[in-house]
Structures are given as C-alpha cells and as structure tokens.
N, C-alpha and C positions, 0 to 999 in steps of 0.2 A: 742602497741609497738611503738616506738618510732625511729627513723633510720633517720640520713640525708646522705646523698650522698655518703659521703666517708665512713660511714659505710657499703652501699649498695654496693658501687665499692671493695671495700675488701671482702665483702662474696662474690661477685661474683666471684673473682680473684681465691678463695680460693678453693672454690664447682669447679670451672671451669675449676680446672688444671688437668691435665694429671694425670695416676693412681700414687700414693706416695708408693714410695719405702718402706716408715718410716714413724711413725705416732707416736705421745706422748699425752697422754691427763691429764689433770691432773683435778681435782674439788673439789669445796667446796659449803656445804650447811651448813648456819647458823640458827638454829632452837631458838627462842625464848618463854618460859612461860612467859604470860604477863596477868596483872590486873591493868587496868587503874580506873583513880578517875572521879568522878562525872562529872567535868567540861570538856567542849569540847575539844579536841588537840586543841594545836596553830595550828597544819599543817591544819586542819580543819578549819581555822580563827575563832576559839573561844579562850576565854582568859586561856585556862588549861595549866600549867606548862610543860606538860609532853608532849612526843609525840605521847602516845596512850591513849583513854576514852574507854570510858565501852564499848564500841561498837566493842574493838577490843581485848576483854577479851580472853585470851584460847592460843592456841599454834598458832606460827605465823613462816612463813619462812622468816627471816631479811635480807638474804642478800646470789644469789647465783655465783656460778662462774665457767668458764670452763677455761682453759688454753689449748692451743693445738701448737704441735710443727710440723710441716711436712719437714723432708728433701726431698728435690726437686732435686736433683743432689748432686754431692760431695763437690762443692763448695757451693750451696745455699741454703737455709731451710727458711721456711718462720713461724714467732711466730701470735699467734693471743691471747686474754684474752678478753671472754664474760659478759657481768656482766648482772645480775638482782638486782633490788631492788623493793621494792611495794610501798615506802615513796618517795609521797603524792599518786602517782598513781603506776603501776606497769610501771616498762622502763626495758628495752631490748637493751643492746647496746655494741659493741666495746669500750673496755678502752683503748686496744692495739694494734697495727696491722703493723708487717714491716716483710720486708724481710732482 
C-alpha cells in the first residue's frame, strides 16, 4: 500500500473525529474476464501490446472505490474517495479528501 502524508493526515482526521452524527458510503467494484496473449505486458516491460499476458488469465478486480460522506455539525461535512487499483502493483490511496 502505498500512502504519502497527506493521505496519512486525512485518514487520520477522519477515523479521529468525534462520533458522526451522519455517514454516506457509497462503492464500486470493477470485476474484469481477461485472456492475455503470449507476449509479456508492457507494464511488465516486455514488448506485449496489451496490458495483461497469460500470467493474468481469469477473473480480475480492475479497479475499486469507496466514497464516503460524514456530516460533522450542521455547517461542516467532510467527503473522502478511496481508490484501489492493482496496475502495475496494487496502491491504496486517497483521490479525494476535503472538508
């Protein structure tokens, strides 16, 4: 997993606050059927066209996501949006993060 600071600073913020009156979640998971060719991926640095080789034959998760909403008072609500992908390795990170 992958996290630099200000991702670290915002799950912190986030897990750290006081009980949430309100909570929203929202998600997606993107499920892929794949059958790659002979030649290596390029993401793998080989010369294959594609971005998956045989090696990654079968059902795959491309791409997942949480969205979450917490109001914090009547005036404040803070948004967050998780993302996973596993292209080249698997990362774990904040796309979005404000109050």
């Amino acid at each position: 997993m992958i996290m630099n600071k200000w991702q670290a600073l915002a799950l912190a913020s986030v897990f750290g606050l006081p009980a949430v009156a309100f909570a929203e979640h929202d998600g997606l998971v993107t499920v892929s059927a794949v059958r790659g060719d002979q030649l290596t991926s390029y993401q793998r640095k080989g010369i294959g066209l594609y971005r998956y080789d045989q090696e990654h034959d079968g059902v795959v998760i491309s791409q997942a996501m949480l969205s979450s909403r917490f109001e914090l008072t009547s005036d404040w609500s803070a948004h967050t949006v998780l993302n996973a992908h596993p292209d080249p390795e698997l990362t774990v990170g904040f796309s979005q993060a404000y109050l």
